[in-house]
Every structure is written in structure tokens, then in C-alpha cells.
C-alpha positions as CSV (number, residue, x, y, z in Angstrom):
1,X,-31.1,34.6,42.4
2,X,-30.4,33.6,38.6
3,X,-28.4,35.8,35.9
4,X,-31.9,37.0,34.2
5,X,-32.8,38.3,38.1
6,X,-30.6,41.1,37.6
7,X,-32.0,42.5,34.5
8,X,-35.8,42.8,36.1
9,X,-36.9,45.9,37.3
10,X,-39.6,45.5,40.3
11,X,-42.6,47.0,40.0
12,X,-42.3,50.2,41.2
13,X,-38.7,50.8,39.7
14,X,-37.9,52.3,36.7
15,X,-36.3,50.4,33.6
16,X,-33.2,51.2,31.7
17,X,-35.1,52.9,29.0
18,X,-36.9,55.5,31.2
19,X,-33.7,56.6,32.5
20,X,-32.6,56.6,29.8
21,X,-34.9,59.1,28.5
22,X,-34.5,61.4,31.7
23,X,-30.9,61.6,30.8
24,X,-28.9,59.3,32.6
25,X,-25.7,58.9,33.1
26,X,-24.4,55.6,31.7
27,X,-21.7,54.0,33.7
28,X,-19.5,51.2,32.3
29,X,-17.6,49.9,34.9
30,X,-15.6,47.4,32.8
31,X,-11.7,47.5,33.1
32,X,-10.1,50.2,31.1
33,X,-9.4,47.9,27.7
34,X,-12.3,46.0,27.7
35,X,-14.2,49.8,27.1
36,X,-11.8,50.7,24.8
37,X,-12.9,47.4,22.6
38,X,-16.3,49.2,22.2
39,X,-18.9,51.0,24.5
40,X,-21.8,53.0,24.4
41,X,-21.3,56.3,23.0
42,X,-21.3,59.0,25.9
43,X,-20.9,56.6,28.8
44,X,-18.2,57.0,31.3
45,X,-15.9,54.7,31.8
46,X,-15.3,54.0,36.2
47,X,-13.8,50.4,36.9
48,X,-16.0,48.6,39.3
49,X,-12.6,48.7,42.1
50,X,-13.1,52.4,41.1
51,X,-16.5,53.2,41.9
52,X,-15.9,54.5,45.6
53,X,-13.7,57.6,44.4
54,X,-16.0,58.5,41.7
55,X,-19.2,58.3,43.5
56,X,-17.1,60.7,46.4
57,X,-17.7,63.0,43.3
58,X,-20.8,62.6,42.0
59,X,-24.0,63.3,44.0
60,X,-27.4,61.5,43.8
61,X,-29.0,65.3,43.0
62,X,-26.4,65.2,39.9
63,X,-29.0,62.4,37.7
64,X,-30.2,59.2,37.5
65,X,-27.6,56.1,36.3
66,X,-27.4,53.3,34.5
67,X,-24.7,50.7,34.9
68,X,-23.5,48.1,32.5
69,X,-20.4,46.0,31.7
70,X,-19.9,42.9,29.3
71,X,-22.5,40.5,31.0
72,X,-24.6,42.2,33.5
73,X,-22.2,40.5,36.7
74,X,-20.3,43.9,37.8
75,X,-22.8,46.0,36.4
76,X,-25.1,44.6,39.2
77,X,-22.6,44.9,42.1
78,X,-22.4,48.6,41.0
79,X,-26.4,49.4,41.0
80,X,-26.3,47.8,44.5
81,X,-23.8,50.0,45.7
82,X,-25.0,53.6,43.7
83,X,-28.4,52.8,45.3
84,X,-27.0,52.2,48.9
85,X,-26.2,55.4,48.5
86,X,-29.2,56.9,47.4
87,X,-29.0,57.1,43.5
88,X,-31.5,56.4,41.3
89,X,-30.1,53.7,39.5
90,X,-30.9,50.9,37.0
91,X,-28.5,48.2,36.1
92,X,-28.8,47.9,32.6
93,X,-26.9,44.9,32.1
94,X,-24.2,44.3,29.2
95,X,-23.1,47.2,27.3
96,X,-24.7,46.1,24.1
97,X,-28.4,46.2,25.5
98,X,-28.0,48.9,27.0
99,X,-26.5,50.3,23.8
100,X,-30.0,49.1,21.6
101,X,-31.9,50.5,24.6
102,X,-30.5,54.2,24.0
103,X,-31.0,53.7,20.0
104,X,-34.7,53.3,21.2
105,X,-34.9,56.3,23.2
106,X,-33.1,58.6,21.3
């Protein structure tokens, strides 16, 4: 599986942008400095070593989600583990797409 693998969606699976629209919660799950150096407005900032606790809070009934981070890397590891668990979730890849991506939408 190459880099550009993670960004596709499959065919029945919905892109960043449709989330998007619906509302989705954007997770960043770069470290706590790299968000601070810029970030999509509104997005929540969870570490990817933090990920465990938070989803203990949130719920799959709470939204859709939409990961990113500063190349797409940990941003994939996350959507893999939010859709083990039953979330409806793209990974949207680095923070700056998914920041023209929500221009777009809204």
C-alpha cells in the first residue's frame, strides 16, 4: 500500500467532503505543538497515543469523523482504529487538505 492509498475512499465510502458537510467532527491527532503551529479551525486536538481515552468518551452515535495530521501517516492509523470501532470515519489526510476541503463545503 503507497502514501496516495490512504487518501482514496472506496467505492462505497464516503469522502472527506461529504462528512464534512454532515458535520463532522475533525480530529487532529498531531502532538500538542505541532496543532498549536496551525490547524483547522474547530477541530479537536487528541494525540494519536491519546486516541483510546477519548474515543472511551465519544460514541459512534455522537457523528461522523474525519482525521488528519501533517502528512496523512497517523491520521491513517487513527481512521483504522475509530472504524474498528464502529465510527464513520474518513481520514482526510494532512491538516491543510482537509482545511481547503471545509472551505469547499462551507
Amino acid at each position: 500500500m503507497g502514501l496516495m492509498d490512504l487518501f482514496r475512499r472506496t467505492p462505497r465510502g464516503p469522502t472527506t467532503a461529504d462528512l464534512l458537510a454532515q458535520g463532522a467532527l475533525v480530529v487532529d491527532v498531531r502532538s500538542k505543538s505541532e496543532f498549536k503551529s496551525g490547524h483547522v479551525k474547530g477541530a479537536k486536538n487528541v494525540p494519536l497515543n491519546q486516541l483510546g481515552s477519548f474515543m472511551r468518551q465519544r460514541k459512534p452515535a455522537d457523528g461522523p469523523v474525519v482525521t488528519c495530521c501533517a502528512s496523512g501517516m497517523r491520521s491513517g492509523k487513527a481512521a483504522a482504529k475509530f472504524a474498528e470501532r464502529g465510527y464513520t470515519v474518513v481520514n482526510g489526510g494532512p491538516w491543510t487538505r482537509v482545511q481547503r476541503e471545509m472551505a469547499k463545503v462551507r
